[in-house]
Every structure is written in structure tokens, then in C-alpha cells.
GUDRENDREN-268088 format. One record per atom (N, C-alpha, C): residue number from 1; residue in three letters; z, x, y. Coordinates in steps of 0.02 Angstrom, whole numbers. Layout:
N
site keti: NUM | semar: ALA | c3: Z | c1: X | c2: Y
...
***
This chain:
119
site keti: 1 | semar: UNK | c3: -389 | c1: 770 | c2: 267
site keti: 1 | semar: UNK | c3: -328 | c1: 809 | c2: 260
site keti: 1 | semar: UNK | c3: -290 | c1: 789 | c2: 197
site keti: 2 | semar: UNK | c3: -292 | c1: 720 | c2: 159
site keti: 2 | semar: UNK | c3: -268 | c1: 691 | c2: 121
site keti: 2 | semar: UNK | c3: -311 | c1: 672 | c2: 87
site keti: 3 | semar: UNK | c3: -280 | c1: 675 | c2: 15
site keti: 3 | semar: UNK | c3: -341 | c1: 654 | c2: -41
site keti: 3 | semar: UNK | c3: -290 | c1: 605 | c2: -68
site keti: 4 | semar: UNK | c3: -291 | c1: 538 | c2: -60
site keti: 4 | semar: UNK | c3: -259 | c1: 489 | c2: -90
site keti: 4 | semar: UNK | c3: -293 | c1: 439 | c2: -145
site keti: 5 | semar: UNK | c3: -251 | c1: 429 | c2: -212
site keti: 5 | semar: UNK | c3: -252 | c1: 405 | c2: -279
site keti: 5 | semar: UNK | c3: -212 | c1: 352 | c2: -293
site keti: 6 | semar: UNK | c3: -233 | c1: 299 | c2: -309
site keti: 6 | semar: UNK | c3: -229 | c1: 227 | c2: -324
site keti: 6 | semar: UNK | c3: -217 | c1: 217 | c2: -386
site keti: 7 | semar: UNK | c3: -176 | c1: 201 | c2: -423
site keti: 7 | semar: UNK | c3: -181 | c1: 148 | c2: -457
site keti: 7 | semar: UNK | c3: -139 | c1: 102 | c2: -492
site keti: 8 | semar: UNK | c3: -120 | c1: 45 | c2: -545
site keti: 8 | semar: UNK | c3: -120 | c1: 2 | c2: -552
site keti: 8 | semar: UNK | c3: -146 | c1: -73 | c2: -550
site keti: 9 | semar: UNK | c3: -202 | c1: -57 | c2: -525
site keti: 9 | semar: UNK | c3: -245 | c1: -114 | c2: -495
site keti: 9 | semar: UNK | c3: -280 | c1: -164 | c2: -567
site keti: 10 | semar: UNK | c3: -302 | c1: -198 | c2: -540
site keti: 10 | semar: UNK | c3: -331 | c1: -240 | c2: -633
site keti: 10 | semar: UNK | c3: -312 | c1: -323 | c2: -619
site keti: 11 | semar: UNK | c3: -349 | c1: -343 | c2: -656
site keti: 11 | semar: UNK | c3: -332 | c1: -421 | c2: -656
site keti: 11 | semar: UNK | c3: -260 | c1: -438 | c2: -668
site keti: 12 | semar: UNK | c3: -258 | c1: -493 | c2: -632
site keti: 12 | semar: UNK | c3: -179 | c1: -518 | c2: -634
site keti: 12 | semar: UNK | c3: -170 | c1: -600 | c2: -655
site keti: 13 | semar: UNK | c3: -134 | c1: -630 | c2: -663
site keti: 13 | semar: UNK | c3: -126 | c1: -688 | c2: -668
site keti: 13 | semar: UNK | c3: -84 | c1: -732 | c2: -624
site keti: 14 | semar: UNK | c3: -94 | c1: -790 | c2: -610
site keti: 14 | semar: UNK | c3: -61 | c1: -830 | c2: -560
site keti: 14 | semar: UNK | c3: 5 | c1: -812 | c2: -590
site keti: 15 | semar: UNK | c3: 64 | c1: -835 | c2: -559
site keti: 15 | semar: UNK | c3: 125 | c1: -836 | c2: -567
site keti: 15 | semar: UNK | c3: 155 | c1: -764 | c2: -595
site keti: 16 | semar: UNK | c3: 108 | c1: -713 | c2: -603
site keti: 16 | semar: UNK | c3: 134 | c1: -655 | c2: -645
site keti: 16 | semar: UNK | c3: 147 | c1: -597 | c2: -583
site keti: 17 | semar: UNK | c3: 150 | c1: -520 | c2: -607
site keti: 17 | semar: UNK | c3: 176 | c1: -489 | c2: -559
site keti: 17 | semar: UNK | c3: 116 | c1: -425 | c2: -550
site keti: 18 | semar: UNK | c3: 110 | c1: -394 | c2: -506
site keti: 18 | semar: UNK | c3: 86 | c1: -329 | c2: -518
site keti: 18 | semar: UNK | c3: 118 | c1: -263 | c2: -488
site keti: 19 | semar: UNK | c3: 117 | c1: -219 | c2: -488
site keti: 19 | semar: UNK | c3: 128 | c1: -131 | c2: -483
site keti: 19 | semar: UNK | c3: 76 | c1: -84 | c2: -482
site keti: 20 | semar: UNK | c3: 70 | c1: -63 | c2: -399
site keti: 20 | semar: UNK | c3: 35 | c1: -33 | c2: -385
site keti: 20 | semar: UNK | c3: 91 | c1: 52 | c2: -354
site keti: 21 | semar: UNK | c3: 26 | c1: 67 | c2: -381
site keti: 21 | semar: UNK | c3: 88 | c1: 161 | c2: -354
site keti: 21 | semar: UNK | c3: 0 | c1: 185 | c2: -324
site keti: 22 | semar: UNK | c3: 25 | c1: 243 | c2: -262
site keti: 22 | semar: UNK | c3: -2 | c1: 257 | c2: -231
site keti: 22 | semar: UNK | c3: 21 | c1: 358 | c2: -233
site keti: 23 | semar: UNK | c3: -23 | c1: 389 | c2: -241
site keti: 23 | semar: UNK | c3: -9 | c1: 458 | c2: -239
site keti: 23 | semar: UNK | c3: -53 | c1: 514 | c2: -200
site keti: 24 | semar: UNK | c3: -27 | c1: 539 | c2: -142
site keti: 24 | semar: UNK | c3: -66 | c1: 587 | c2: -110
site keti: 24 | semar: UNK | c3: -47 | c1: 662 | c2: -106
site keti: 25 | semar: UNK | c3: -129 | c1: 694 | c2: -99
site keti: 25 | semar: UNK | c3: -124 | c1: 794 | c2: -107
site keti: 25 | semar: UNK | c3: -151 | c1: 807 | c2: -48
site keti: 26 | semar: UNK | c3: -109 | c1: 865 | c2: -39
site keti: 26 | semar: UNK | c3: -145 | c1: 885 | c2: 24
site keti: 26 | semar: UNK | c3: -96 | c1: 911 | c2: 104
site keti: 27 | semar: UNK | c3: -135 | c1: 922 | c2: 139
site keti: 27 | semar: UNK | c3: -93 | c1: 960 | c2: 182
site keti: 27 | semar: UNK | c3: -73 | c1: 903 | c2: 240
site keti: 28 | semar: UNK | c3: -5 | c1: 903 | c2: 258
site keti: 28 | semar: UNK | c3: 43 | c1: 877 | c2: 313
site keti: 28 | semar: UNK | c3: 123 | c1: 895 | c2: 326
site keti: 29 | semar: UNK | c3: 133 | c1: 881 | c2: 370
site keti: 29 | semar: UNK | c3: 157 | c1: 921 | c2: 430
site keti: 29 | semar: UNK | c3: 254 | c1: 854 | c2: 416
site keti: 30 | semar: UNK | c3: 216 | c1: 820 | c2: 421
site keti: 30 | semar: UNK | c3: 275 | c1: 754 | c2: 458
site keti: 30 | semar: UNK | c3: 232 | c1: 682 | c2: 434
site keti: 31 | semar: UNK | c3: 278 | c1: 621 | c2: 397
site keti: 31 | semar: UNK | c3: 256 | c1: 575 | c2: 372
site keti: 31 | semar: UNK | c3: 283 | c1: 540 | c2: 436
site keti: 32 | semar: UNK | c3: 235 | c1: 488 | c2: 442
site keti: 32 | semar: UNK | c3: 262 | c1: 443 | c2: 515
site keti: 32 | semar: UNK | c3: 274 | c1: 379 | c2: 478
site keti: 33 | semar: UNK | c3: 230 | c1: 361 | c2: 416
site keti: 33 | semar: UNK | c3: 248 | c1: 276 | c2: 361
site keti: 33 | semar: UNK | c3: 195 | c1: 312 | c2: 307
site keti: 34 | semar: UNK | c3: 219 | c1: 262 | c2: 248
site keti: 34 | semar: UNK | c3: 185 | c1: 245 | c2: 209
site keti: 34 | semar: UNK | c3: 166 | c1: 177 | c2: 187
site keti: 35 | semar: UNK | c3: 128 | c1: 140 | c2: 152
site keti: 35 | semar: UNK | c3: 130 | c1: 84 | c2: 137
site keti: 35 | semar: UNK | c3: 68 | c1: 42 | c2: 105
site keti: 36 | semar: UNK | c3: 47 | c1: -1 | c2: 95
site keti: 36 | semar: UNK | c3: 7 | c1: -72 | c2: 71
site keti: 36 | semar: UNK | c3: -17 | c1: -113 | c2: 125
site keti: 37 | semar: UNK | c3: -85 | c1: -107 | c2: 105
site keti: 37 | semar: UNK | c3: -117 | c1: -169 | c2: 150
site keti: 37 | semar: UNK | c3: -149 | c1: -190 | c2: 98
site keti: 38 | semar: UNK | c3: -180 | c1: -242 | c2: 123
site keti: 38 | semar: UNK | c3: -221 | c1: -274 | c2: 93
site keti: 38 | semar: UNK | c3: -284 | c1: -329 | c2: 117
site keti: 39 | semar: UNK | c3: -346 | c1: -341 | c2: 82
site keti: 39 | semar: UNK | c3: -397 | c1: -385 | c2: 107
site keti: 39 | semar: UNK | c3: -466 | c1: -400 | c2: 76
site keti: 40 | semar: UNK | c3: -438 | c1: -472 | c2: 67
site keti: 40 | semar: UNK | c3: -459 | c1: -505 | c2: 35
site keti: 40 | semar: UNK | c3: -532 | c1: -541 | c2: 57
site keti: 41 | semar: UNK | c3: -569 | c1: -534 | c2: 17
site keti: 41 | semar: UNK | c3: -634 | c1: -551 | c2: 30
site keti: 41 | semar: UNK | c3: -659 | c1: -599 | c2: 87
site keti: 42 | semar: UNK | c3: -697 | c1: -561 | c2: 141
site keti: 42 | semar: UNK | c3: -704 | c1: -639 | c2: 193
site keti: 42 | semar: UNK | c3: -665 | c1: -635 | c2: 233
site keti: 43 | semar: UNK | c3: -580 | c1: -582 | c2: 254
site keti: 43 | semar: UNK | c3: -552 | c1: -578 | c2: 284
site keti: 43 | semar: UNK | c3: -536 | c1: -539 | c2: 310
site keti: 44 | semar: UNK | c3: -477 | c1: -512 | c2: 357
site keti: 44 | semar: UNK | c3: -472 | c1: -448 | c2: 388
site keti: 44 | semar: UNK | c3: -419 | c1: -407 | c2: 343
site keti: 45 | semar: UNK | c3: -414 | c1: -353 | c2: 355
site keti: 45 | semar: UNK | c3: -357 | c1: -321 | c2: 294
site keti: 45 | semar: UNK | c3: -296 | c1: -312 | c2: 345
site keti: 46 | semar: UNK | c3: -240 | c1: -320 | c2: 302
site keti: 46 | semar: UNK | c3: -189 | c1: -352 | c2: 341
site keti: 46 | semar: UNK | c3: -127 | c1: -319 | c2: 308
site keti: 47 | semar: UNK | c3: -78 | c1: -320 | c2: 332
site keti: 47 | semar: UNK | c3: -11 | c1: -265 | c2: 320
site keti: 47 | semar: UNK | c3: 30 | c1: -308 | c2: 253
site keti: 48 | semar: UNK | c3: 41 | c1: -272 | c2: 199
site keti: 48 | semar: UNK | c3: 88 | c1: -314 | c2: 140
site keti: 48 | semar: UNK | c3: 174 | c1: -281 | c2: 160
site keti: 49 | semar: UNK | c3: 186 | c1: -204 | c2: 157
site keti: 49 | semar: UNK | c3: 232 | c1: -193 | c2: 177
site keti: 49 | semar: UNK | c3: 220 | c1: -106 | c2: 172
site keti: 50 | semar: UNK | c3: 274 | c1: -77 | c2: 233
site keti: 50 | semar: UNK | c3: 255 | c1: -3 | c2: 253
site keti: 50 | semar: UNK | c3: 347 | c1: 20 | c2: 246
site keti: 51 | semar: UNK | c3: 337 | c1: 87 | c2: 257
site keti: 51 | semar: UNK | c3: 418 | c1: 85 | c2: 256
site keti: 51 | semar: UNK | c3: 379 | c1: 186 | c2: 315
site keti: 52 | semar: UNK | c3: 447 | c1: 188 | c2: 349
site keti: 52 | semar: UNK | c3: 450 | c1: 216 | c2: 410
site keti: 52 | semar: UNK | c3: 524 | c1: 239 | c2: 432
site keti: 53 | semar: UNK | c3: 522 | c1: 295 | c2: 482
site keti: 53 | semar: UNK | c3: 585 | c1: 283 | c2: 503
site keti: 53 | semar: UNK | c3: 617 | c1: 245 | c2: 540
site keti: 54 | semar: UNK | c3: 597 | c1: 183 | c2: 557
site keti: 54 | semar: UNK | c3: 620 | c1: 147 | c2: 586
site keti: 54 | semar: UNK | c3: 645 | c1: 102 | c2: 523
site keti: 55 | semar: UNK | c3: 629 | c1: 86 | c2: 473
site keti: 55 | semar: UNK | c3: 651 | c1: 58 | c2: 410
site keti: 55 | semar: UNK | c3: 575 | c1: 21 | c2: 391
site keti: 56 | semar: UNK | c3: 603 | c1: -29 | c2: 345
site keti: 56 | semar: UNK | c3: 532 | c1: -46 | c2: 307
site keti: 56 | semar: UNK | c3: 504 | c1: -117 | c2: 328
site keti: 57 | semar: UNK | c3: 445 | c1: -126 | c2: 327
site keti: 57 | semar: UNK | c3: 435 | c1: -204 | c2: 368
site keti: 57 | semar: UNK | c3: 371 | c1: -237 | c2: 308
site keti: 58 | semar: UNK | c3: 388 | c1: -284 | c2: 312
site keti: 58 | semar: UNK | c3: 357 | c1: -344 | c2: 278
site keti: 58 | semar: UNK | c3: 310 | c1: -376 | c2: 310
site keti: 59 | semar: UNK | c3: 263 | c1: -404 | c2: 289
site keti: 59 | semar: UNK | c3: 211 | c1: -452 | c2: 304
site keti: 59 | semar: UNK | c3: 263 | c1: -516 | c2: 300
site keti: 60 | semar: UNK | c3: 241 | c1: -579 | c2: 353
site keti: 60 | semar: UNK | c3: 273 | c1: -645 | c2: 343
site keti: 60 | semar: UNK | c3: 261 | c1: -668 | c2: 263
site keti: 61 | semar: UNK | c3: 200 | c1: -659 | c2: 258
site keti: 61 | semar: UNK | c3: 180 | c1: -681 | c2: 171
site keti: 61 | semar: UNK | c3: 216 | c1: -692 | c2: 122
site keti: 62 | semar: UNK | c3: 245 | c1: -623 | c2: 129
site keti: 62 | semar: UNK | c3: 262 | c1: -596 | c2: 87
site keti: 62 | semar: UNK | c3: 352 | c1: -641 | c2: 61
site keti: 63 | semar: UNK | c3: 381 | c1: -639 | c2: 113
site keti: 63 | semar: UNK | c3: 432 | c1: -678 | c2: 69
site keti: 63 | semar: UNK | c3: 479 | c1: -622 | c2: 51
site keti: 64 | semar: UNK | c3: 507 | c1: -640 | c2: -17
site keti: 64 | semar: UNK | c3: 553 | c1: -587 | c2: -56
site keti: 64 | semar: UNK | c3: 511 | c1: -555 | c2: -100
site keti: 65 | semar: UNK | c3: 438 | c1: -579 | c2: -135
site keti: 65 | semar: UNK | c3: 399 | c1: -559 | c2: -170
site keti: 65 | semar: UNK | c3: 372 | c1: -468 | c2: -185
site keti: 66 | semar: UNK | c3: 411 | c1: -462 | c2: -132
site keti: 66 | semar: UNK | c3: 383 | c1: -381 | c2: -140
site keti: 66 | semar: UNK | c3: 439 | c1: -314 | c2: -119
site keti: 67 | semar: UNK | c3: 421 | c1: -274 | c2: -161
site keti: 67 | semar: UNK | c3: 465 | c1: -234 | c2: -174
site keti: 67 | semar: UNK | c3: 425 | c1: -164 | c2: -135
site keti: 68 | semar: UNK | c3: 426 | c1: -93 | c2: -102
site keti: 68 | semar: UNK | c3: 400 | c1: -45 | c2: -70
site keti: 68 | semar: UNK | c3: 453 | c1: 0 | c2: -82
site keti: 69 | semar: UNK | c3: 433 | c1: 51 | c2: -107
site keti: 69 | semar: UNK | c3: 490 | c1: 135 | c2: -107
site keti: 69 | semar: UNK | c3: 435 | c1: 186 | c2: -82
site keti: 70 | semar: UNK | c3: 456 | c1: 226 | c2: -50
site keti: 70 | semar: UNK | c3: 436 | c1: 288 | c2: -42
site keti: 70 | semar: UNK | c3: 466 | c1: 343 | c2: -42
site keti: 71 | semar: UNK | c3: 429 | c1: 422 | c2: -62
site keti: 71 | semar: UNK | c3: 459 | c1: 457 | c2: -69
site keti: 71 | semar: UNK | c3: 410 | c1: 516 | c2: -28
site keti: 72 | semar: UNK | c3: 442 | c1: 514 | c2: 43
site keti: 72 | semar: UNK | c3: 388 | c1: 571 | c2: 70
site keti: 72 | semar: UNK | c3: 405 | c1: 625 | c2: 50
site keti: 73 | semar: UNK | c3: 450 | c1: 681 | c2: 22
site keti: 73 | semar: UNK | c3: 419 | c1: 733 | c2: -33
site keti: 73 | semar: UNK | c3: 371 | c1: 718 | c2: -78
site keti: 74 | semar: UNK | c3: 368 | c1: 685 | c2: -101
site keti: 74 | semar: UNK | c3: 324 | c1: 694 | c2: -156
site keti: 74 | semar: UNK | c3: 236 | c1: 639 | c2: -152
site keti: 75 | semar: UNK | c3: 244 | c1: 631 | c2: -92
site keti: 75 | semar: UNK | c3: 198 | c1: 589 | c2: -52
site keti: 75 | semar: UNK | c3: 165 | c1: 538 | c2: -97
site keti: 76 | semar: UNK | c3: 245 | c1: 497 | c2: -115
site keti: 76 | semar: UNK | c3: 199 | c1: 444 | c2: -171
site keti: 76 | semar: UNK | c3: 243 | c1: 372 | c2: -133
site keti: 77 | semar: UNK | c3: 206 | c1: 308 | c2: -147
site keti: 77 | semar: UNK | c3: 234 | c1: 240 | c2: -118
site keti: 77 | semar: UNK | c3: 217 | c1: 177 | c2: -167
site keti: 78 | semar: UNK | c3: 249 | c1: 166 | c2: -201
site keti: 78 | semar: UNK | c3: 246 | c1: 103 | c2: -244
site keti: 78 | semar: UNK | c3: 248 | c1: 29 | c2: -220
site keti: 79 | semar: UNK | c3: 217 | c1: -3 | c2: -251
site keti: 79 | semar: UNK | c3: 220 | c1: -77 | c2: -231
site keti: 79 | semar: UNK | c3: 219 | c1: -112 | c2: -292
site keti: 80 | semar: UNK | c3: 275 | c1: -174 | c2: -274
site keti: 80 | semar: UNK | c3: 286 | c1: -218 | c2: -337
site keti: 80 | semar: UNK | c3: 276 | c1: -291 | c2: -296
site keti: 81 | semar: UNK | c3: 258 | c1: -336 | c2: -326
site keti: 81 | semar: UNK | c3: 240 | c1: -391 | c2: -310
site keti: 81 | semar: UNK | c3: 231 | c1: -442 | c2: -354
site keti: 82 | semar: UNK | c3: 294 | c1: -493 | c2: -356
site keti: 82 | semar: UNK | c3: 298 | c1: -557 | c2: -391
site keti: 82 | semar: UNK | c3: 284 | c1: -618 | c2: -392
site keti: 83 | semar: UNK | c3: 268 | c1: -649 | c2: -431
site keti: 83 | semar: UNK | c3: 251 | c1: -731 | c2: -415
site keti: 83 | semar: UNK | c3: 188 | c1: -736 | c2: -364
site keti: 84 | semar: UNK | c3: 129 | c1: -716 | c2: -413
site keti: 84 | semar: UNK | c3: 56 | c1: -705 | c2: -376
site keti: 84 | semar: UNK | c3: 33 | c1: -776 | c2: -376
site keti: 85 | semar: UNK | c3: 7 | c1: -776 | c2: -314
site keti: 85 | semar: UNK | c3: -15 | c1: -844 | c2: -284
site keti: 85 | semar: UNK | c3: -95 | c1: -841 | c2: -283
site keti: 86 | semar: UNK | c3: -119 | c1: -918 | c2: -295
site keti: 86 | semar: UNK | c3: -199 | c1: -896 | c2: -284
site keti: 86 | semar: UNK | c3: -214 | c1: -863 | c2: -230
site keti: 87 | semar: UNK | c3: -187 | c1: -878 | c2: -171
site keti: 87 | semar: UNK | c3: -224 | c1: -820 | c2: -123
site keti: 87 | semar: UNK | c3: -204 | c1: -767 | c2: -124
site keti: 88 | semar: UNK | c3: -158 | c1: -742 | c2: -148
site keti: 88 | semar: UNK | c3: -151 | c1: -679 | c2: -159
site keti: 88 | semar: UNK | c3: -205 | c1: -625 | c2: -168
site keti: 89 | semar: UNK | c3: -258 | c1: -655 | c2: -208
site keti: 89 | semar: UNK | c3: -313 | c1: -601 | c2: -220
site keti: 89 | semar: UNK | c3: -325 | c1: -540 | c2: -188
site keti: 90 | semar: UNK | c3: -358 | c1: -480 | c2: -193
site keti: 90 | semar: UNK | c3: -377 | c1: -426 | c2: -146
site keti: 90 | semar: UNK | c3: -374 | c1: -377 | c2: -158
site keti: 91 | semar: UNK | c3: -416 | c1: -325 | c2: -117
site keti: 91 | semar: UNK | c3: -416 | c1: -269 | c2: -150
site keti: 91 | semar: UNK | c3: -355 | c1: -217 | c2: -108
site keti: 92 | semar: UNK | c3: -311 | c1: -188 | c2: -113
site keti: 92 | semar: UNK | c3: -265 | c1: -166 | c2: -80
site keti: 92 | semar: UNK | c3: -259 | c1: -90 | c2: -82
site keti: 93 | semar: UNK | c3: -253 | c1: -82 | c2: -20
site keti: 93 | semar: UNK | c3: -253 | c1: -9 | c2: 29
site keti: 93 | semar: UNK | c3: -195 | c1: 21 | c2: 9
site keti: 94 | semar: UNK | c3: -181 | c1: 93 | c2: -14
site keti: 94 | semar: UNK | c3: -149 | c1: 135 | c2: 14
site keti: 94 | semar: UNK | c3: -141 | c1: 166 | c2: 57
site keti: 95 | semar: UNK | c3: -73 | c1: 171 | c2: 132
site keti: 95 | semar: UNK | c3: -101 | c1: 196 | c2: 194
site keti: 95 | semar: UNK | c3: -46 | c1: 250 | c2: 194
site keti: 96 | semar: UNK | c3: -64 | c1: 307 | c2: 227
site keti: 96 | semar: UNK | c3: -7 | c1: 356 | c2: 245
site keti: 96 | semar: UNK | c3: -27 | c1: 383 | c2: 326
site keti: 97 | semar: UNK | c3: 19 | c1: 380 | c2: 358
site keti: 97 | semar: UNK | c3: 21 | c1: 387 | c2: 431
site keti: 97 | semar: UNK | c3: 61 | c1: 474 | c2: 434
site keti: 98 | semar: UNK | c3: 52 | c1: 497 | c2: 498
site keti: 98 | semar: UNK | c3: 71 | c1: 565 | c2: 502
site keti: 98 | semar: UNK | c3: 72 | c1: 617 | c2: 538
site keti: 99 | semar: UNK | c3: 81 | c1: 663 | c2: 546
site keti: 99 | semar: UNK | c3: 84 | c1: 732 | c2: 599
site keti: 99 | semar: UNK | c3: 44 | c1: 785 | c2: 539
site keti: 100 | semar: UNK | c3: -8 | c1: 804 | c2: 555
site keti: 100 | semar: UNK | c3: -16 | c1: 894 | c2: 510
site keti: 100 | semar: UNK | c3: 5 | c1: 918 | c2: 565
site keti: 101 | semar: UNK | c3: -26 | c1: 993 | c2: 530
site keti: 101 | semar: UNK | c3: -9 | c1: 1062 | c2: 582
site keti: 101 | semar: UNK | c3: -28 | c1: 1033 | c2: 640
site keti: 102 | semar: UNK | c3: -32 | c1: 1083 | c2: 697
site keti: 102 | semar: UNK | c3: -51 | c1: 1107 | c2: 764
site keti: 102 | semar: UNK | c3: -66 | c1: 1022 | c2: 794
site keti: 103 | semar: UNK | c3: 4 | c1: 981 | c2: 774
site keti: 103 | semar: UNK | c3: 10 | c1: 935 | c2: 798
site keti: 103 | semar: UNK | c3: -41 | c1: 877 | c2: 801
site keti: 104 | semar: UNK | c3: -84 | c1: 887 | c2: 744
site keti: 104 | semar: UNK | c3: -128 | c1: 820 | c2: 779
site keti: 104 | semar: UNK | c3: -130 | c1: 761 | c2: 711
site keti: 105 | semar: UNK | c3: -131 | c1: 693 | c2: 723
site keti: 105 | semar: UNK | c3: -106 | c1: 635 | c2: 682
site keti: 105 | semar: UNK | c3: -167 | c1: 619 | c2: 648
site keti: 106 | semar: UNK | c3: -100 | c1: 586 | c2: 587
site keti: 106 | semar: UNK | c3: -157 | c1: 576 | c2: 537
site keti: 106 | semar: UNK | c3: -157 | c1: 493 | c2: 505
site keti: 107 | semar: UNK | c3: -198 | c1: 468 | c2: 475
site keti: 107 | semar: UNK | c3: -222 | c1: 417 | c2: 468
site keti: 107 | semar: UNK | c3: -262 | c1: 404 | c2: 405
site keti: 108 | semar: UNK | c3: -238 | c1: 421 | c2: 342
site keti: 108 | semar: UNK | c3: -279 | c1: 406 | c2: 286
site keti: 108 | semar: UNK | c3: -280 | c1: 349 | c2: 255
site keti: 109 | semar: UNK | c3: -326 | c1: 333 | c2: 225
site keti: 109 | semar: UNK | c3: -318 | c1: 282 | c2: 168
site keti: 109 | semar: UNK | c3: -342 | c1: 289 | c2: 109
site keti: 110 | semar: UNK | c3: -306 | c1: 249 | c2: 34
site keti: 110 | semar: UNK | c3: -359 | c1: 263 | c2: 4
site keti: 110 | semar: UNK | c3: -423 | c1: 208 | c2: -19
site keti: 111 | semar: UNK | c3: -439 | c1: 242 | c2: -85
site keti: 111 | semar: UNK | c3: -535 | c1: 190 | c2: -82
site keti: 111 | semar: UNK | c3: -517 | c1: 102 | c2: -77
site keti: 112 | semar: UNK | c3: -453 | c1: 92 | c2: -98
site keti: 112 | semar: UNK | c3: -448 | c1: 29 | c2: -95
site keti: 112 | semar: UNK | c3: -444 | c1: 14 | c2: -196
site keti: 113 | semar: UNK | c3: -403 | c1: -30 | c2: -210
site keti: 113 | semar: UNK | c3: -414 | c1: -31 | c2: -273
site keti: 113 | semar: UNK | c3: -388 | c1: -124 | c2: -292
site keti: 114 | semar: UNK | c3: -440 | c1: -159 | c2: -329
site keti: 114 | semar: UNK | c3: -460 | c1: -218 | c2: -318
site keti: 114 | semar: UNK | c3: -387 | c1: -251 | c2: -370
site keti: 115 | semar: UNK | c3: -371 | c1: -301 | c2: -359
site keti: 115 | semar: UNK | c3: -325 | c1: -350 | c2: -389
site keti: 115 | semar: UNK | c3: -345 | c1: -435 | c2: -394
site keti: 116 | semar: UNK | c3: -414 | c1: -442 | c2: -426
site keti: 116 | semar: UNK | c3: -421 | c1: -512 | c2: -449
site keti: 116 | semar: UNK | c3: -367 | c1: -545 | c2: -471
site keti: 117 | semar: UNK | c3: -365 | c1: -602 | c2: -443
site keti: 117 | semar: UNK | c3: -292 | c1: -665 | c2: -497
site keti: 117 | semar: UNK | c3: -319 | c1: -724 | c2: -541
site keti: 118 | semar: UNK | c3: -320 | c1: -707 | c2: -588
site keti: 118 | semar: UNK | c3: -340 | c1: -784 | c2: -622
site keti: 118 | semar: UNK | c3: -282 | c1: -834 | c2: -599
site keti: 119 | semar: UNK | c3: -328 | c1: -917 | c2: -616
site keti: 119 | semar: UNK | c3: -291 | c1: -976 | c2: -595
site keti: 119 | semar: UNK | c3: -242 | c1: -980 | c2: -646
***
């Protein structure tokens, strides 16, 4: 139902920052969240931060380190993220949650787009 587009992704450096924007086409009804996951090699992929009507929620990880806007008109969700830690590494999800038509929910993601950190 959603054709979702990634990017900002690319090598990063310890202590530095990255910016990821996330942009989707396509047909829906009602946004239920948008947001960032992420998962890192060897592990499970795991929530960075989503924003919803209930408001926006954070991973413990995360700290103050990260920044999330969305704009369901224009079905786009940015992520900023400071002071990269070695584990930080991973390749990180764009997710959009939702209602289309004739009521039935939706669940996209996109391909995933990788964020190596040098030491």
C-alpha cells in the first residue's frame, strides 16, 4: 500500500551525529505512528523513537540524543541523532503504522538503510 524511501544513511563517526529522513507514496486512510527502529547486526531490531497520537516515545537508549518530527500530510518522519556511540551501529527502519480504505491496518516498512560508525 506504501512505497517507502530512506535516506541519509552512510558512515558515521563515533562522537558525531547523523540525519535520517524517511518519505512515503501511496494510498492511506489514517496514520496511527510514524517512526525509527533499528538493528544491529546479531540482534533484534528494536524501537529508536515513534511519534503518535498519544505523543512521541523514546527508546531507554536513547537519552536526549535524538530528535523525531513528523508530518502525516506529507507522510515524511525525520530522525536526528547525536553523540554516536560504538554501539550505536545499524541499519535503521523506517516504520509507518495505519488505517487505509475499507478499514483495514497497515504496517509498512522501509528496505532498511545501513549506518556503520567508525571508532
Amino acid at each position: 500500500q506504501l512505497h517507502i524511501v530512506e535516506s541519509g544513511g552512510g558512515l558515521a563517526q563515533a562522537g558525531g551525529s547523523l540525519s535520517l529522513a524517511c518519505s512515503a507514496t501511496g494510498s492511506i486512510s489514517s496514520i496511527t505512528s510514524m517512526g525509527w527502529f533499528r538493528q544491529a547486526p546479531g540482534k533484534q531490531r528494536e524501537l529508536v523513537a515513534t511519534v503518535s497520537s498519544s505523543g512521541t516515545t523514546y527508546a531507554d537508549f536513547v537519552g536526549g540524543r535524538v530528535t523525531i518530527a513528523a508530518d502525516n500530510d506529507k507522510l515524511t518522519v525525520s530522525l536526528q541523532m547525536s553523540g554516536l556511540e560504538p554501539g550505536d551501529p545499524a541499519k535503521f527502519y523506517c516504520n509507518i503504522q495505519g488505517l487505509v480504505h475499507w478499514g483495514s491496518s497497515l504496517d509498512a516498512w522501509g528496505p532498511g538503510t545501513p549506518v556503520p560508525i567508525s571508532s
